[in-house]
VOGU-3710 file (C-alpha; in Angstrom, 3 decimals, decimal comma):
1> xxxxxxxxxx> 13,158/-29,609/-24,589  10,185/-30,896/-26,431  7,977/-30,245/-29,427  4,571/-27,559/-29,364  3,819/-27,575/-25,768  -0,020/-27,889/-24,970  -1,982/-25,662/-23,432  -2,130/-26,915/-20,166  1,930/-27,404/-20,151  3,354/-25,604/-17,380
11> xxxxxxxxxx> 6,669/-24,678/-18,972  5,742/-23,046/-22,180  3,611/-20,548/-19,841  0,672/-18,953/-21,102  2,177/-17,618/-24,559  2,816/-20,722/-25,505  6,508/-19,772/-25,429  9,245/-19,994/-23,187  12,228/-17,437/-25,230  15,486/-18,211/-24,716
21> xxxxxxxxxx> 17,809/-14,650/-23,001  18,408/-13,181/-26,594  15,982/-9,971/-25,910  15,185/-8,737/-21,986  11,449/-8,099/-23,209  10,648/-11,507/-23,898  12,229/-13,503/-20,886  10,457/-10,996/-18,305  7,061/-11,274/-20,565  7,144/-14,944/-19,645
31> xxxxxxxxxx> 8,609/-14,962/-16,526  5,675/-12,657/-15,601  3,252/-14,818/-17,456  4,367/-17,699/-15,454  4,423/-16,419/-12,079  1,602/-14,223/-11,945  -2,119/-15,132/-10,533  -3,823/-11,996/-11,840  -6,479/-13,749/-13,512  -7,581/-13,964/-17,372
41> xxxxxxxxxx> -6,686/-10,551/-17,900  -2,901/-10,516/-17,125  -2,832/-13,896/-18,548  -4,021/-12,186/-21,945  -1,988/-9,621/-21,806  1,880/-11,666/-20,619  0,359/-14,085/-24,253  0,065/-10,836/-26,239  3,212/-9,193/-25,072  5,344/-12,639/-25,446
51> xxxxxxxxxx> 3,961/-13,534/-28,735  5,069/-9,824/-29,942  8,376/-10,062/-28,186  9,098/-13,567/-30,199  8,105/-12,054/-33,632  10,627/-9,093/-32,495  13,144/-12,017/-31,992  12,871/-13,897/-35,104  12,815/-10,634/-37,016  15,946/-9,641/-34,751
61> xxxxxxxxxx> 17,730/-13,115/-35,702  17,240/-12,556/-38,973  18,966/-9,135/-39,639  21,813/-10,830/-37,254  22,198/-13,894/-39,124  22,305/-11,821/-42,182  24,849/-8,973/-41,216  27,027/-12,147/-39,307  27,130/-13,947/-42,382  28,646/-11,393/-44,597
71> xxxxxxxxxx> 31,517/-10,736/-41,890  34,621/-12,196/-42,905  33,951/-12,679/-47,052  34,283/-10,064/-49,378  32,766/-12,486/-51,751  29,597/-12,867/-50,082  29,788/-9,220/-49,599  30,009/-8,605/-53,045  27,364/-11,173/-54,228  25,046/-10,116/-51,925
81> xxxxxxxxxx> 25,355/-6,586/-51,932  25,829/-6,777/-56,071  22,361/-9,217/-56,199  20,609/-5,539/-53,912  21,642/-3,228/-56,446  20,878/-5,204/-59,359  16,711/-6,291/-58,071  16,468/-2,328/-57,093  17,224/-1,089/-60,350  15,439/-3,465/-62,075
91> xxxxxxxxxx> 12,222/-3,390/-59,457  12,411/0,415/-59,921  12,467/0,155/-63,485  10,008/-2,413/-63,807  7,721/-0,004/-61,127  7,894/2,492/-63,643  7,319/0,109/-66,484  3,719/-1,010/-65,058  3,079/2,402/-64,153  3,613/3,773/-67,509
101> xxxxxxxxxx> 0,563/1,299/-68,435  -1,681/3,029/-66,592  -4,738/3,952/-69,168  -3,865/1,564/-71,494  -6,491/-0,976/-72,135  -4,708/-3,768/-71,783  -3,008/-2,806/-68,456  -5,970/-4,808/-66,217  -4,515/-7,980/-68,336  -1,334/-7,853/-68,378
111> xxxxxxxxxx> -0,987/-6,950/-64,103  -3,358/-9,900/-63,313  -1,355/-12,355/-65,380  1,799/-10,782/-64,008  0,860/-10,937/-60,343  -0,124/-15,094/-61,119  2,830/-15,860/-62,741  4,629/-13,693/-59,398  2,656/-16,445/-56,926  3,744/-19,606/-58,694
121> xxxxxxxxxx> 7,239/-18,259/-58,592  6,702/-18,237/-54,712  5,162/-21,430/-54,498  7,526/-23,550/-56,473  11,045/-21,490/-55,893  11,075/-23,318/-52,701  11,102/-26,820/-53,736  14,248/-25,725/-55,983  16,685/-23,809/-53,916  15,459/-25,381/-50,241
131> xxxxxxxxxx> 18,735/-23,540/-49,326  17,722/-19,810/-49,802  17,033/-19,463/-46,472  18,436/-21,694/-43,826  17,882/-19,470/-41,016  14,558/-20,045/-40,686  14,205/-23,637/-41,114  11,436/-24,666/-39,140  13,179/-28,609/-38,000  15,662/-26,435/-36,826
141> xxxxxxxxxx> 12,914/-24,793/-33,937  11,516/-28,426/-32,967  13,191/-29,275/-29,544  11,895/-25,330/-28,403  8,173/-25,327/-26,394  7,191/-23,395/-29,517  3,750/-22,975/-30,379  2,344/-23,158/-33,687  0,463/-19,964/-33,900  2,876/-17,258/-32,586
151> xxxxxxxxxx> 5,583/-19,206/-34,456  3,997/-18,800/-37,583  3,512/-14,806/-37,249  6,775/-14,705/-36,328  8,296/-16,771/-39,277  6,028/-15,049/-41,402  7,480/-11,414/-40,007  10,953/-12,531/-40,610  10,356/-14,249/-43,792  9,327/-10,737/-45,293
161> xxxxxxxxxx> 12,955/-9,365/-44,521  15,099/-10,004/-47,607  15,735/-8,896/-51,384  12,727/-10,973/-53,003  9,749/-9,575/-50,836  11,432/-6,408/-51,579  11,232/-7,158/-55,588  8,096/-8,561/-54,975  6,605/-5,130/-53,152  8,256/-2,950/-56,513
171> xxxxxxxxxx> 5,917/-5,437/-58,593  3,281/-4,951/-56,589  3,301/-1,493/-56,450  3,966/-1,336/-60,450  0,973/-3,607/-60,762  -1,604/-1,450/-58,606  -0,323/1,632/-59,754  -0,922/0,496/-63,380  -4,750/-0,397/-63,024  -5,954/2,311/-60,018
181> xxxxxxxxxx> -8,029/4,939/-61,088  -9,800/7,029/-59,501  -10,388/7,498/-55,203  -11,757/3,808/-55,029  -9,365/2,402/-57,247  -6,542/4,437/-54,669  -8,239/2,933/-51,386  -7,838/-0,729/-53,185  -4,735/-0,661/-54,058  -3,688/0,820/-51,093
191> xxxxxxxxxx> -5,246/-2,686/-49,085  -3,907/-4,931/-52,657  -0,454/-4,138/-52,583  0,610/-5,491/-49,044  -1,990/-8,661/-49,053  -0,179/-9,393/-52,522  2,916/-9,924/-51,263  1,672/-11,240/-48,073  -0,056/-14,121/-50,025  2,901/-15,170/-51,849
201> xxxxxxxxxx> 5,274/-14,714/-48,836  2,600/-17,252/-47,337  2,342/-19,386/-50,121  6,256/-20,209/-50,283  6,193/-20,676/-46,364  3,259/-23,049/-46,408  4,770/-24,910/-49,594  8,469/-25,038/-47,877  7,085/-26,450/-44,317  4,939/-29,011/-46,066
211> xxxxxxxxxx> 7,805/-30,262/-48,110  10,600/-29,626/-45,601  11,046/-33,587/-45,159  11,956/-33,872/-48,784  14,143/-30,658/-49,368  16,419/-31,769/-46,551  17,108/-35,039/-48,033  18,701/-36,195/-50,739  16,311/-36,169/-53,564  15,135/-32,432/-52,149
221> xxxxxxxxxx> 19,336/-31,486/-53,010  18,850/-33,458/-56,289  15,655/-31,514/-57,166  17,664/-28,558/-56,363  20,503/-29,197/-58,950  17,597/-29,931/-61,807  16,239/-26,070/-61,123  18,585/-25,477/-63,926  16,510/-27,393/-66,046  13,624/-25,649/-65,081
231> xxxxxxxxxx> 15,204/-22,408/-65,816  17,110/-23,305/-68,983  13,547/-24,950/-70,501  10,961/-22,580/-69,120  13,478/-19,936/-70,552  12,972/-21,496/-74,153  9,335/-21,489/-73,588  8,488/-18,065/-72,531  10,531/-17,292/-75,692  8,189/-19,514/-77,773
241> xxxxxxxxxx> 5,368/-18,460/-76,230  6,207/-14,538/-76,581  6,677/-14,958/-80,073  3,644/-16,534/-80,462  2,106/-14,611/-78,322  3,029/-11,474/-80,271  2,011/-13,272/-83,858  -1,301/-13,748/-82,994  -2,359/-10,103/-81,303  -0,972/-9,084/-78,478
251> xxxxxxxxxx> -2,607/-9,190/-74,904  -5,139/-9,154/-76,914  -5,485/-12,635/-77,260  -5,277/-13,324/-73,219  -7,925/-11,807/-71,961  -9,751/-15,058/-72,076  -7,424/-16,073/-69,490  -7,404/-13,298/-67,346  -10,772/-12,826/-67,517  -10,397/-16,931/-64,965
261> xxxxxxxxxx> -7,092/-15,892/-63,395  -8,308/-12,509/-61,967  -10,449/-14,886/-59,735  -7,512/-17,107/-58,496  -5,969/-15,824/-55,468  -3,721/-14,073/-54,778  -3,765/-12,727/-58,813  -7,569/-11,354/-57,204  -5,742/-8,810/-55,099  -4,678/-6,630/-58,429
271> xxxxxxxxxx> -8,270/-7,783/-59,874  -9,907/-5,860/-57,106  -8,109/-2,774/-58,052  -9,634/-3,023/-61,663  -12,971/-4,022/-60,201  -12,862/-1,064/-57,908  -11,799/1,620/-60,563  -14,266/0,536/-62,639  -16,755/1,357/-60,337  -17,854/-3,009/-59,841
281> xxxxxxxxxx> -17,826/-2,421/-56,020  -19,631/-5,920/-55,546  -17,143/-7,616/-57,952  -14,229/-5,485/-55,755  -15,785/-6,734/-52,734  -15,837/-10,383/-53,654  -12,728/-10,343/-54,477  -11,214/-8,986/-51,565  -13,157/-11,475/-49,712  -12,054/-14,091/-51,779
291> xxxxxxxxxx> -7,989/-12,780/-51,688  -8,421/-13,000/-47,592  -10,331/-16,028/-47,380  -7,287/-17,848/-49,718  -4,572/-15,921/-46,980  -6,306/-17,384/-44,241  -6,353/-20,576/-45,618  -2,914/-20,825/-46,557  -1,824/-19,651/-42,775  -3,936/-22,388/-41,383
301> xxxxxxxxxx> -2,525/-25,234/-43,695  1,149/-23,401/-42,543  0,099/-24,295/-39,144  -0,914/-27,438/-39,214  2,104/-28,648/-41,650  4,349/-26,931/-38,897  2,424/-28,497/-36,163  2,944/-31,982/-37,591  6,486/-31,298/-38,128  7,186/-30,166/-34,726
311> xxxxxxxxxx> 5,721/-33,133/-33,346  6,358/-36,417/-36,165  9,771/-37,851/-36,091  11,857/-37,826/-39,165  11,195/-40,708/-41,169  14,248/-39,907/-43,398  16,528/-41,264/-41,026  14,444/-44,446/-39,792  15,768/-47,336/-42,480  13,942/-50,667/-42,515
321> xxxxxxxxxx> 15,933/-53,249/-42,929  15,371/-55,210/-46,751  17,372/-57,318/-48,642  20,287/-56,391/-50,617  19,726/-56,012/-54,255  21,597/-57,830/-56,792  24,263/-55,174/-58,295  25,673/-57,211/-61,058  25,549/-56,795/-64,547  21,518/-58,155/-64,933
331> xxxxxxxxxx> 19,243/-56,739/-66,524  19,803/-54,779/-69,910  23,551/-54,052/-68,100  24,200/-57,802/-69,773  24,088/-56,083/-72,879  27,131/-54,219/-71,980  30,560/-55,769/-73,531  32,854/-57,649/-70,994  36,165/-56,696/-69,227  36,949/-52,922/-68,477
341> xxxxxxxxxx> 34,949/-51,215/-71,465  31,637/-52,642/-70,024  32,346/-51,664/-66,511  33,585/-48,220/-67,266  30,673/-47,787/-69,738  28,139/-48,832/-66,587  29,982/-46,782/-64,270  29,351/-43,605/-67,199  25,572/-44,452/-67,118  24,684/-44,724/-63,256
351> xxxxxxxxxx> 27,038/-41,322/-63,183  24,199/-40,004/-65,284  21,310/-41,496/-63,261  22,115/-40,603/-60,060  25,163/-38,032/-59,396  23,133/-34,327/-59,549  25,628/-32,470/-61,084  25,714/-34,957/-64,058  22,112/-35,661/-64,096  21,208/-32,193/-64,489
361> xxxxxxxxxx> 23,989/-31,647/-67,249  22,193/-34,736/-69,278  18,566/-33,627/-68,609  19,035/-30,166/-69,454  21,209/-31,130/-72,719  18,253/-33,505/-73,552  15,531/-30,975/-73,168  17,183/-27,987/-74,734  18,152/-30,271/-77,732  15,112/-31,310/-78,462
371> xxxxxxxxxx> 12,812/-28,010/-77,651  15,454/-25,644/-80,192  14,582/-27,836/-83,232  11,096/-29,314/-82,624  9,181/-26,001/-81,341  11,073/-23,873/-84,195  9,971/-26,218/-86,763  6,220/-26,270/-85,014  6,451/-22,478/-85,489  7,761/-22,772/-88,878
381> xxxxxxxxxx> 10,987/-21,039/-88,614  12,763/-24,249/-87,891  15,043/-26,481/-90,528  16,079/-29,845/-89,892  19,788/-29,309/-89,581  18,855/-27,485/-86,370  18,419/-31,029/-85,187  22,576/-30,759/-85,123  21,772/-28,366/-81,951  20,425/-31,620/-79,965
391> xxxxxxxxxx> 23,958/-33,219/-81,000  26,121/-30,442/-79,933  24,244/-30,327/-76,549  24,898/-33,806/-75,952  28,693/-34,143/-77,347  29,351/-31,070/-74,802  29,135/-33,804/-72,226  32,007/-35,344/-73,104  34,369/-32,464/-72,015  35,784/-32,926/-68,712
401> xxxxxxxxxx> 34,800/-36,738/-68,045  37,522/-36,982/-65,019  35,815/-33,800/-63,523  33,269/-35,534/-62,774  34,560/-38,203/-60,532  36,040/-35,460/-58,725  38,444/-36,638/-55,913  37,245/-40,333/-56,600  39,084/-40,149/-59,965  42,339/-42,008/-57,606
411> xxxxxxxxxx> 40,342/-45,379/-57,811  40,166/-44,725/-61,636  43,890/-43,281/-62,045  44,892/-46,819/-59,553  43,580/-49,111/-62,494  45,617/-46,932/-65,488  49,321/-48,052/-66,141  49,704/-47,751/-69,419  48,633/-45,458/-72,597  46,678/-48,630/-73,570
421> xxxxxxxxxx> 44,172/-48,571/-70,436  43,845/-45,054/-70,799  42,241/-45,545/-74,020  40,118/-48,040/-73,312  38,999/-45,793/-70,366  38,253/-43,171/-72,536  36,578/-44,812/-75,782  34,441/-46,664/-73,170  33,323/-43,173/-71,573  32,703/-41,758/-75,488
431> xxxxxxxxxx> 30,837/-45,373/-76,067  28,377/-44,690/-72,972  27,968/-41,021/-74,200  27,326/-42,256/-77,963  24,782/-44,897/-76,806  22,274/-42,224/-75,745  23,605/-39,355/-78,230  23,360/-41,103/-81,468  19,510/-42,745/-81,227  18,674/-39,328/-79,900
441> xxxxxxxxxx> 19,908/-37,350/-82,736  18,640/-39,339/-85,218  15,204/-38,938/-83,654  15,171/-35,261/-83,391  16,160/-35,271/-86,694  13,285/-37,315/-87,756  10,523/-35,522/-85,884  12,064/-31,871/-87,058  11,901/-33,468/-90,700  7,816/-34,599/-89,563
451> xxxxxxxxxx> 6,819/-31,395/-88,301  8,213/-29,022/-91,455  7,456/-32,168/-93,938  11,141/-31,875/-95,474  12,090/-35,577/-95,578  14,423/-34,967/-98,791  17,385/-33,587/-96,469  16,804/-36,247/-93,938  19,658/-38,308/-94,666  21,941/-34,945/-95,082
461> xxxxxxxxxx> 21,084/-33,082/-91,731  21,275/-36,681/-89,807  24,731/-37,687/-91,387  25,954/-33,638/-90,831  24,553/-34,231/-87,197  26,366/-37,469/-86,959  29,168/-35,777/-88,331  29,271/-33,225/-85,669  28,905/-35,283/-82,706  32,096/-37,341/-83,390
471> xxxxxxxxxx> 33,879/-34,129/-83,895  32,717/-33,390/-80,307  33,481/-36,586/-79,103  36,800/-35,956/-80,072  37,809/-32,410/-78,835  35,821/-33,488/-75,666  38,500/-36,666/-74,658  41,207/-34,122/-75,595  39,829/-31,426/-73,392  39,218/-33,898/-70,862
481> xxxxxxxxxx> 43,019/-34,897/-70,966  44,429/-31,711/-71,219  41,993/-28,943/-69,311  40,350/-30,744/-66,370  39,107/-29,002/-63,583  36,686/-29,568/-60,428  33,500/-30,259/-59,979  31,979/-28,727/-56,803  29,232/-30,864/-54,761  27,801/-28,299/-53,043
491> xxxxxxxxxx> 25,609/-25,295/-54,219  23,321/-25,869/-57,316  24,860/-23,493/-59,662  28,838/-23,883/-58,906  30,062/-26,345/-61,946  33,630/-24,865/-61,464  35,880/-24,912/-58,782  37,291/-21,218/-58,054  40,036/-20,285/-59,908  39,646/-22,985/-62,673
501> xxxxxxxxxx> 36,968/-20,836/-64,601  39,353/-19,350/-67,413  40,857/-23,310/-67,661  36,951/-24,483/-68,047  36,100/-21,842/-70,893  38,983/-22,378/-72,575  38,503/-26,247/-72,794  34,913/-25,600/-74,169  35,202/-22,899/-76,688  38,412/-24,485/-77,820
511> xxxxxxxxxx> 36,740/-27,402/-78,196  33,829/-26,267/-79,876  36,203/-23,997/-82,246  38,054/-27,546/-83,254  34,812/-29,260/-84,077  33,691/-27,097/-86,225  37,016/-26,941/-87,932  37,278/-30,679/-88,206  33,406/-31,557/-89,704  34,281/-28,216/-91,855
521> xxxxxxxxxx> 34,443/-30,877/-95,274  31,174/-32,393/-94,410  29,661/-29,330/-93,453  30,758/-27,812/-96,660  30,008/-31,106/-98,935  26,323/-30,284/-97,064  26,325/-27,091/-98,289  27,694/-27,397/-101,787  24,664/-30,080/-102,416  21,997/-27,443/-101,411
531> xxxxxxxxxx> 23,205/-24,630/-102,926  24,403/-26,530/-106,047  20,920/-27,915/-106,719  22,648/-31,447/-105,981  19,972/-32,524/-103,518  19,496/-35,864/-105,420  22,691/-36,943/-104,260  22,616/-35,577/-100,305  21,650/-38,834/-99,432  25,996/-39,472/-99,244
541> xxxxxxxxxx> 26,032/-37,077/-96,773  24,709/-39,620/-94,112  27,179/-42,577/-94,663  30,088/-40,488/-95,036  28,838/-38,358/-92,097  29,140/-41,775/-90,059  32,056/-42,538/-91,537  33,756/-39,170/-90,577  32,295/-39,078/-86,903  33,656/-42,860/-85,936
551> xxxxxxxxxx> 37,269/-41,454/-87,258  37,203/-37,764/-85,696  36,318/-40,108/-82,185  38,759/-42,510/-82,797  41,385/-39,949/-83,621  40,776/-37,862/-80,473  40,914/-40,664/-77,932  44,752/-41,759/-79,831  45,759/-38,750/-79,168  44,385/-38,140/-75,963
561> xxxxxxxxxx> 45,497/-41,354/-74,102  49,047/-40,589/-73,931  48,112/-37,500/-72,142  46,397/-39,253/-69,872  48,638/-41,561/-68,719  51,441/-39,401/-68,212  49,893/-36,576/-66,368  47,380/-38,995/-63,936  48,812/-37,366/-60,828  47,793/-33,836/-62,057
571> xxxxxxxx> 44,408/-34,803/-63,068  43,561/-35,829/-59,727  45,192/-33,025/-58,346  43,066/-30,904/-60,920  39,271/-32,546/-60,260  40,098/-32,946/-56,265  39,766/-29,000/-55,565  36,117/-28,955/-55,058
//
């Protein structure tokens, strides 16, 4: 088969479509449509009929695909069925939330922000879980005489089966019901409620076909892994911005904003319904226009993206030919020590550059280490030994190192015959960790100190922070020794192989228990030189912190190596399940 037929090809018949024998309807529609000479009106009328009788089918394949793919798994039962329950309840409380608004004066606000913070969900959730919805990949439909138009009402049909339009119709019958008053303000939100989620159904669609190339590749999977990131940081910053938010007066203090954002579609839906209860028919009027022009202008960029996909080969898998790069040791890797340490330690670094899983462990760590401290000290609740958080993020990578090379851990395991090489295998995985860990800690610690202007406990929070890392270092090589488990490739959000999830918690909050126990005399030297009124002499806190950090490391990978090299068969039998 080919890609879009044209109008004047024979085969796709005059609905642009030639169905395949899932649904009786649709096969005699074309066959009809095809064979018939009754002129321009039967033509019309075999397109109409065909183009319904494909939306029917891709609404039809998606119910199947969905009730086929819980056959067999009482897992997938479970999640999905548990993931229905849990967005009713919480889209019928949240209904009832934004309905309870209704007469406050602040409702008109707080609905139009909600419904544009609902649409940017839609258009970026796409780029980070390209997986959500397989079954209606659109490069799966290119060898069918498809064309663009009735494919895209019928994608768009079957795209608004599933749990999120359903959350998203509870918000957007919450958000209407919260701002309608009167009989004009009923009439609008009658017309708001389905165009909202019709614009953000359209909005993910258009953004997903446009980007399709990349979320099928590798970097679209990598991008995938990092929505963890997003979540984990944008969860920090809602927080930040809610209590800010609430310091400085309430909704109050946004209407500025949603006074510009009730004119950005498709937030102008629930902006109508305002406009129309408060009797600013024009205003209501323009933005109704304004929410179907953006609808209609989002469907015809869907088509065209689909049309070019149908019809441009994948350049993903055409590779022009270049010359091999160098892969030695060059660059600032010549700054790397010799021998087994250096390669181990280079290994440890690309791990972090380019495997998913671990780059999303070390971005996240990074960016939740330094927003805690820094935007606590910017609202001025903060305290510069908060910038021991960043450390503790950071020394939590060192737990389970041979997890991560999952079943490729044999070519490591090959090169270990002795308690010596497991040591040096280990100190140079903490000496790739440390490399990044201790220049960032010592810089959160310095900006925290900037931003609350307490540079007298400098030394004391950097030397505690020092302190703590090396403790982490430590219980990290022995939970790595004596706790590993598997690292799954696939899915985004599966960083434990099933059944290993009690061995995984228990190697963490073990470890984390230990660490604390073991910096316990620097933490409470730290202490006594606060509350003592000692602060002249915190400045010890730092070399001794050092001091105690190299030891705790060096005393965990000792003890740890003998482990190692007598259980090397059960590691790899440990990390190899995913």
């Amino acid at each position: 088969m080919t890609s879009p037929a044209s109008p004047a090809d024979p085969a796709a018949g005059p609905a642009g479509t030639v169905t395949t024998s899932a649904t009786g309807p649709a096969r005699s529609a074309g066959t009809a449509g095809t064979a018939g000479t009754a002129g321009t009106a039967g033509t019309a009328g075999a397109s109409s009929a065909a183009s319904i009788s494909l939306t029917s089918v891709f609404v039809c394949l998606k119910l199947s695909l969905l009730r086929n793919g819980l056959k067999g798994s009482s897992k997938r039962k479970a999640a999905y069925f548990s993931t229905l329950a849990l967005a009713l309840i919480v889209g019928f409380f949240v209904t009832l939330g934004l309905a309870l608004l209704h007469g406050n004066a602040h409702a008109g606000t707080a609905v139009v922000l909600l419904a544009a913070v609902l649409a940017l969900g839609w258009a970026f959730m796409p780029l980070f879980f390209p997986t959500g919805d397989e079954t209606l990949d659109p490069s799966r439909l290119v060898m069918l005489p498809l064309r663009p138009r009735p494919l895209v009402r019928a994608l768009l049909a079957s795209s608004l089966v599933g749990i999120g339009p359903l959350f998203t119709l509870c918000l957007a019958v919450g958000s209407v019901l919260a701002v309608a008053r009167g009989a004009a303000g009923a009439v609008a939100a009658v017309v708001a409620a389905p165009l909202l989620v019709l614009g953000c159904v359209t909005l993910a669609r258009a953004m997903a076909t446009a980007n399709v190339r990349l979320l099928t590749s590798r970097k679209g999977r990598d991008l995938a892994v990092l929505s963890g990131l997003l979540i984990a940081v944008g969860g920090q910053l809602a927080n930040f911005a809610g209590q800010s938010l609430f310091e400085a007066g309430g909704l109050a203090s946004l209407e500025p904003v949603e006074a510009v954002v009730r004119w950005l579609p498709p937030a102008t839906a629930v902006g109508m319904v305002d406009s129309a209860s408060e009797g600013a028919y024009g205003v209501a009027a323009a933005q109704l226009a304004l929410t179907l022009a953006a609808l209609a202008g989002l469907l015809w960029f869907w088509e065209r993206s689909l049309t070019k996909l149908m019809v441009t080969p994948d350049g993903s898998t055409i590779t022009a030919a270049r010359p091999m790069k160098d892969r030695g040791a060059g660059g600032l890797w010549s700054l790397l020590p010799g021998g087994r340490t250096g390669a181990t330690m280079q290994r440890t670094l690309r791990y972090a550059v380019r495997d998913p899983k671990t780059k999303a462990g070390w971005v996240t760590a990074l960016a939740i280490g330094m927003i805690i401290p820094v935007f606590n000290a910017l609202q001025g609740t903060g305290s510069v030994y908060l910038g021991c958080f960043g450390a503790g993020m950071l020394g939590m990578q060192m737990y389970n190192q041979f997890g991560q090379d999952t079943s490729a851990f044999w070519m490591v395991a090959q090169t270990i015959s002795s308690t010596r090489d497991a040591y040096v295998e280990l100190r140079a995985r903490a000496a790739a960790l440390a490399l990044v860990t201790v220049p960032f800690t010592v810089l959160v610690t310095v900006v925290t100190a900037a931003v609350i202007g307490d540079w007298s406990a400098l030394p004391a929070a950097t030397g505690l922070a020092l302190a703590l890392l090396g403790s982490m270092l430590c219980t990290g090589a022995l939970a790595s020794a004596r706790f590993p488990y598997s690292i799954p490739s696939d899915g985004a959000f599966k960083n434990v192989a099933p059944g290993q999830g009690g061995l995984a918690w228990a190697g963490i909050f073990a470890g984390l228990l230990v660490s604390a126990v073991i910096s316990a005399p620097v933490i409470a030297l730290t202490v006594w030189f606060e509350v003592g009124d000692h602060q002249g002499l915190s400045w010890i806190v730092l070399p001794l912190g050092v001091v105690w950090g190299v030891l705790a490391t060096w005393a965990g990978l000792r003890l740890s190596a003998p482990k190692v090299a007598r259980q090397l068969p059960e590691i790899l039998w440990a990390v190899s399940k995913g």
